[in-house]
C-alpha positions in Angstrom: 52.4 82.5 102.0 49.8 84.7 100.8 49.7 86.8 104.0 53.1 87.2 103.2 53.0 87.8 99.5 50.3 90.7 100.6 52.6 92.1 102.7 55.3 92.7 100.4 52.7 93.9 98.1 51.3 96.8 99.9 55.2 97.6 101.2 55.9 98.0 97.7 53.3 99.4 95.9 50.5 100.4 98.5 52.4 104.0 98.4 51.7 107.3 96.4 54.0 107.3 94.0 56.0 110.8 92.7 54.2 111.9 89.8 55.5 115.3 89.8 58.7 116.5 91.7 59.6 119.9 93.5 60.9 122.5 91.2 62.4 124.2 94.1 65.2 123.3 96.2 65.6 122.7 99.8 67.0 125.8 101.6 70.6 125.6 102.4 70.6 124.5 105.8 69.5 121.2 104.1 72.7 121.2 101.5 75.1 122.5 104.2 73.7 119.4 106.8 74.7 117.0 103.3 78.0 118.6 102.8 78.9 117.4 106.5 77.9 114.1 106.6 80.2 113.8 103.0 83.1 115.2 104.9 82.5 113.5 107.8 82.5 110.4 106.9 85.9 111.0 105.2 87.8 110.8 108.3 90.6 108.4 109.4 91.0 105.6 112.3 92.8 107.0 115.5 91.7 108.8 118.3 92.1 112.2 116.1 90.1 110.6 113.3 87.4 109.3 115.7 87.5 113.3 116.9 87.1 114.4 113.3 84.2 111.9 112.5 82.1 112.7 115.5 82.8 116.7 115.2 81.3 116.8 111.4 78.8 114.1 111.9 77.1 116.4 115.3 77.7 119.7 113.3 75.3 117.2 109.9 72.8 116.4 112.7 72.3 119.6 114.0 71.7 121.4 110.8 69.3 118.5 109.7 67.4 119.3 113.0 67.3 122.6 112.5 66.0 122.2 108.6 63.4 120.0 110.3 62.2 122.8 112.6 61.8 125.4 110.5 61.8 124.3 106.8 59.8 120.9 106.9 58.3 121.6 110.4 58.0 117.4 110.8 58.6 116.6 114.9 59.8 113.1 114.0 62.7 114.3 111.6 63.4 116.6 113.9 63.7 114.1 117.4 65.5 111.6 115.3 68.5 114.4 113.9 68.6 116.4 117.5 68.9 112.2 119.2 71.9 111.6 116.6 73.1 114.9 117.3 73.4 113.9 121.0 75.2 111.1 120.5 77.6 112.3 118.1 78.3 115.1 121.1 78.7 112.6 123.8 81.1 110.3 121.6 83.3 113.7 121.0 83.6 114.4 124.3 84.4 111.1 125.5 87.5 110.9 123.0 88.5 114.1 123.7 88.7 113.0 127.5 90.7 109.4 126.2 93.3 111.8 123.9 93.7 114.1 127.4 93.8 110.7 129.5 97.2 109.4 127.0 99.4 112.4 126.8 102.6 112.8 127.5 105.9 114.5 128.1 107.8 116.2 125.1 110.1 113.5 125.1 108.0 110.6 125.5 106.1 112.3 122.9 108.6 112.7 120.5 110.1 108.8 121.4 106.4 108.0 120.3 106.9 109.8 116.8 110.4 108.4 115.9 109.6 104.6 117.2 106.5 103.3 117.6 104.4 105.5 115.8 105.7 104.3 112.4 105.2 100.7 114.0 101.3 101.3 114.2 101.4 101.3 117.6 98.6 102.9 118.8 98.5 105.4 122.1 96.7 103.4 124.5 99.3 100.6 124.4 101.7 103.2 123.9 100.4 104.7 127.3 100.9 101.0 128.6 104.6 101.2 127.9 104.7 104.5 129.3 103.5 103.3 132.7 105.5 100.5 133.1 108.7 102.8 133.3 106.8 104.9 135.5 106.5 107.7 133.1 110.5 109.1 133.8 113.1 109.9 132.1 116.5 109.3 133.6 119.8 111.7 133.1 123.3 109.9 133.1 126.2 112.6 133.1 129.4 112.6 130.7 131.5 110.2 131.5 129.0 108.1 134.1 129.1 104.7 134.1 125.7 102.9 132.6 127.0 99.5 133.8 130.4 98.4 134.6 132.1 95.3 133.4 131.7 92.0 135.4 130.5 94.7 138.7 126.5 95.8 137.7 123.8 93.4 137.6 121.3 93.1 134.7 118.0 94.3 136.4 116.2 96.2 133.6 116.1 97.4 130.0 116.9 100.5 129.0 116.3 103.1 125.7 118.7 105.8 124.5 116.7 108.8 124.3 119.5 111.3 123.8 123.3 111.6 123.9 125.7 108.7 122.8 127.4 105.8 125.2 130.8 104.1 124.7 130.7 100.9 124.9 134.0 98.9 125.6 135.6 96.3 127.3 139.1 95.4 129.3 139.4 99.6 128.6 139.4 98.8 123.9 136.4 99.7 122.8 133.7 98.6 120.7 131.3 100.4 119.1 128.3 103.0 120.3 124.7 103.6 121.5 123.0 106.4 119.8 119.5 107.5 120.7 116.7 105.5 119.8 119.2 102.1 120.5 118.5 99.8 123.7 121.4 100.0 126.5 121.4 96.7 127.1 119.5 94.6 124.2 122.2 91.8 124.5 122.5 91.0 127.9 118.4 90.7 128.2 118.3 88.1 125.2 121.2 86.1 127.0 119.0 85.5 130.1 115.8 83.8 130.6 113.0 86.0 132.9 114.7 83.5 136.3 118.3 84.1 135.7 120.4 86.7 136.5 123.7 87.9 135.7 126.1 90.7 135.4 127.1 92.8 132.4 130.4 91.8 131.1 131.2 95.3 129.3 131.5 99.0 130.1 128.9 101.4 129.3 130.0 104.9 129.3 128.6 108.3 129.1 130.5 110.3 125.7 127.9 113.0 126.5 124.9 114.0 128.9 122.4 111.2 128.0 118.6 110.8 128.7 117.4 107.3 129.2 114.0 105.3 129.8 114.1 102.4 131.7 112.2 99.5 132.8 112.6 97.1 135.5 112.9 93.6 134.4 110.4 91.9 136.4 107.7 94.9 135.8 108.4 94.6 132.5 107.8 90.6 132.0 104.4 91.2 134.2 103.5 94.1 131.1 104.5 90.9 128.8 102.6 88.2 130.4 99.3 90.6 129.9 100.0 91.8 127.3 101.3 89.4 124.1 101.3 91.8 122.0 103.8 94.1 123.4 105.8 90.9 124.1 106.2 90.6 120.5 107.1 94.3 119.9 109.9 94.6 122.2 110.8 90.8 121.0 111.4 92.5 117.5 112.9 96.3 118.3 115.6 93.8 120.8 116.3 91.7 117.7 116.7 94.6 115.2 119.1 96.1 117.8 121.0 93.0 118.5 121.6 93.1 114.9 122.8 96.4 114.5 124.8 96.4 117.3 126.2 93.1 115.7 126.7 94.5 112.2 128.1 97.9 114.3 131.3 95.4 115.6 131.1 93.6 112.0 132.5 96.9 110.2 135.5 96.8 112.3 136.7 93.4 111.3 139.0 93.7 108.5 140.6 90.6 106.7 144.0 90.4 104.2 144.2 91.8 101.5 141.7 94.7 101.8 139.2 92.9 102.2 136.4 93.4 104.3 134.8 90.2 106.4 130.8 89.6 106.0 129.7 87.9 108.6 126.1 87.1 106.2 128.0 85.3 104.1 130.9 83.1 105.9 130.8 80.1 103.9 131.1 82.3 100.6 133.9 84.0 102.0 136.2 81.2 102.5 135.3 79.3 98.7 135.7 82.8 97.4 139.0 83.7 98.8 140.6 80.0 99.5 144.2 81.4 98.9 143.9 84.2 101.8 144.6 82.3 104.9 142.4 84.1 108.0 144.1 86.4 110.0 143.5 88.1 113.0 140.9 91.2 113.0 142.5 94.6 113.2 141.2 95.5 116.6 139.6 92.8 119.2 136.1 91.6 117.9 133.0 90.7 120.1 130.2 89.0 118.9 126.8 88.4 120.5 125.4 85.1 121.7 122.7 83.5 124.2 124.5 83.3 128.2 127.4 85.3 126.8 126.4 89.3 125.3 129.3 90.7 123.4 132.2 87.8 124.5 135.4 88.0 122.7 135.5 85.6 119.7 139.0 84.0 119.0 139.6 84.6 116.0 137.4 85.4 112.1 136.5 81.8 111.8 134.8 82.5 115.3 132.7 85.5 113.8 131.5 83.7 110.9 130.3 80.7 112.7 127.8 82.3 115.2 125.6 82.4 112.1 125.8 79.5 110.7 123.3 77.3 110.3 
């Protein structure tokens, strides 16, 4: 203990102390190398905040070193700054090479910005995505057929990237695909990764359309490594179903003006008891597991899909 207790004695006060400080200040080199390191360490996460980091931090370094070399003239300050400075340099070029490694087309680049940038998705898994639909884009022509009803097998998943499809059925239709909306979200949530089966609708062309799509068993090998993207496309294939549910929902009109909600089925029928159901407007498709968009037999049909 009292090795010890000398120890932290003469760490502490076994020093000169500062009896009288510099009246001048450090030259600028100094002041510029601390103005750096303040703005440097201000940067963001990301591979471009990683860039902006390591670029201010070097630039901090180098000027220390070169303070040391010519103001202070101390060889240790100076191999210790020009060592930091060479890492800092290294780390900048190997992001730059990671941020050249993950780019991409203009419109993978832009599909990037609208969906799964907002998402926090970051690029590298992004670049994962990217791979697994082996980086194409895919043109369908006005008036092409996508799929057609009870004829094309469901083999993959697909995203809208531009144009608009029709989507119909026995020749009525039902509602559209716009970009940035899955093809086919309701006939991959009907079947497990071993079944197959056939699309039971039409999927037509309004205008020139751009498309990105995956194969089904590629995709559920990206799955199995990767959980995480699992649960991303689990959620942007829900959200869909659901707007593509709601989409057919807005078409369903009951007596009296009214309007059916398919949240809210059980309130519907206490609210309204005198106003018999009747028989939507136009045909009505709902969504369920083994049958995507079947033809429900009447309101009372629509409402109870979704209840509990």
């Amino acid at each position: 203990m009292g090795e010890n207790a000398s120890f932290w004695e003469s760490l502490i006060y076994a020093h000169p102390t500062c009896t009288t400080w510099k009246q001048e200040a450090e030259g600028s080199i100094y002041h510029l190398a601390s103005i750096l390191f303040v703005v440097g360490f201000m940067g963001g996460s990301g591979f471009f905040g990683l860039l902006y980091v390591f670029s201010l931090l070097g630039l901090g370094f180098l000027c220390s070193s070169v303070w040391a070399w010519l103001d202070v003239c101390a060889a240790d300050i100076f191999s210790w700054n020009f060592v930091l400075f060479t890492i800092c340099f290294v780390q900048f070029i190997y992001v730059t090479y990671q941020v050249r490694s993950v780019a991409f087309d203009r419109e993978f680049q832009e599909l990037y910005s609208a969906l799964f940038q907002p998402l926090g998705i970051s690029l590298t898994v992004y670049r994962k995505i990217v791979l697994c639909c082996d980086a194409e884009v895919i043109t369908l022509e006005k008036e092409h057929c996508y799929a057609m009803q009870g004829k094309t097998p469901i083999d993959k998943l697909s995203l809208l990237v531009s144009g608009r499809i029709r989507v119909t059925v026995d020749g009525e239709f039902l509602h559209y695909i716009f970009p940035l909306q899955f093809l086919d979200s309701p006939e991959w949530d009907s079947l497990r990764p071993t079944e197959e089966g056939i699309f039971q609708v039409t999927l037509t062309a309004e205008t020139d359309c751009r498309y990105v799509a995956w194969r089904r068993k590629k995709l559920y090998l990206l799955f199995a490594k990767h959980r995480f993207i699992s649960r991303l496309f689990s959620i942007l294939i829900g959200s869909d179903i659901a707007e593509k549910l709601y989409a057919l929902n807005d078409r369903v009109h009951v007596g009296q003006g009214f309007r059916y909600d398919i949240r809210l089925p059980n309130f519907y029928h206490v609210a309204l008891p005198e106003t018999p159901p009747v028989q939507p407007s136009h045909r009505s498709h709902h969504l369920q597991r083994g049958s995507p968009r079947r033809k429900p037999a009447g309101v009372a049909n629509c409402g109870s899909f979704l209840t509990p």
